[in-house]
C-alpha positions, 0 to 999 in steps of 0.5 A, a space after each residue: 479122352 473123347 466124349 464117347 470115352 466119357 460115356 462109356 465108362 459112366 455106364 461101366 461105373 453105374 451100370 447097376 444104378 442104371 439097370 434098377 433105375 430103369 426097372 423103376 421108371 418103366 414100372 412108375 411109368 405102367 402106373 401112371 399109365 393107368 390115371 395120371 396123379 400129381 401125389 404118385 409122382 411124388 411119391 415115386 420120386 421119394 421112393 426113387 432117393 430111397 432105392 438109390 440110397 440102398 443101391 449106392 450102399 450095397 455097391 459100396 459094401 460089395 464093390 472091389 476096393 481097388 476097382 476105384 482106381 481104375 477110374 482114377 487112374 483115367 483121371 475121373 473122380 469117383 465123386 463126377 462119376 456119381 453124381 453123373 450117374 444120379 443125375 442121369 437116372 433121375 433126369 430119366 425118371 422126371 423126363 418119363 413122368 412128364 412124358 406121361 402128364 403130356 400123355 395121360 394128364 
């Protein structure tokens, strides 16, 4: 399986965490573009477990059970594929704010 392979399929299994993770940063990201705060940044990243957490419930309560399987099959593990998925939705967002420091701070 090629890299591009890889990726591809990240964004199939995590397509909606990354869809609203979006939407968050670039929402957090209008709200420090307005005056930079040390205690929004945090704040947003709070928030930002709390939504994920909600997100990751809801796609396990609607997910088909057999969709998994899928991805097994192609040799990934559901656990690598999450936690792939997190990292690169909250790398995204702490990439953002410190785009933002340099910026606005």
């Amino acid at each position: 399986m090629t890299l591009r392979d890889r990726i591809s399929l990240t964004w199939r299994y995590g397509k909606v965490i990354f869809l609203l993770g979006g939407v968050y940063n670039l929402v957090c990201a209008g709200f420090q573009s307005g005056g930079f705060s040390y205690a929004f940044m945090v704040d947003s990243f709070i928030i930002k477990a709390v939504l994920t957490a909600i997100t990751l419930y809801l796609m396990k309560q609607f997910r088909d059970r057999d969709a998994i399987f899928f991805y097994i099959n192609l040799g990934l593990s559901r656990r690598k594929l999450l936690i792939s998925v997190i990292l690169i939705d909250f790398l995204s967002l702490a990439v953002l704010m410190a785009i933002m420091h340099l910026i606005y701070g």
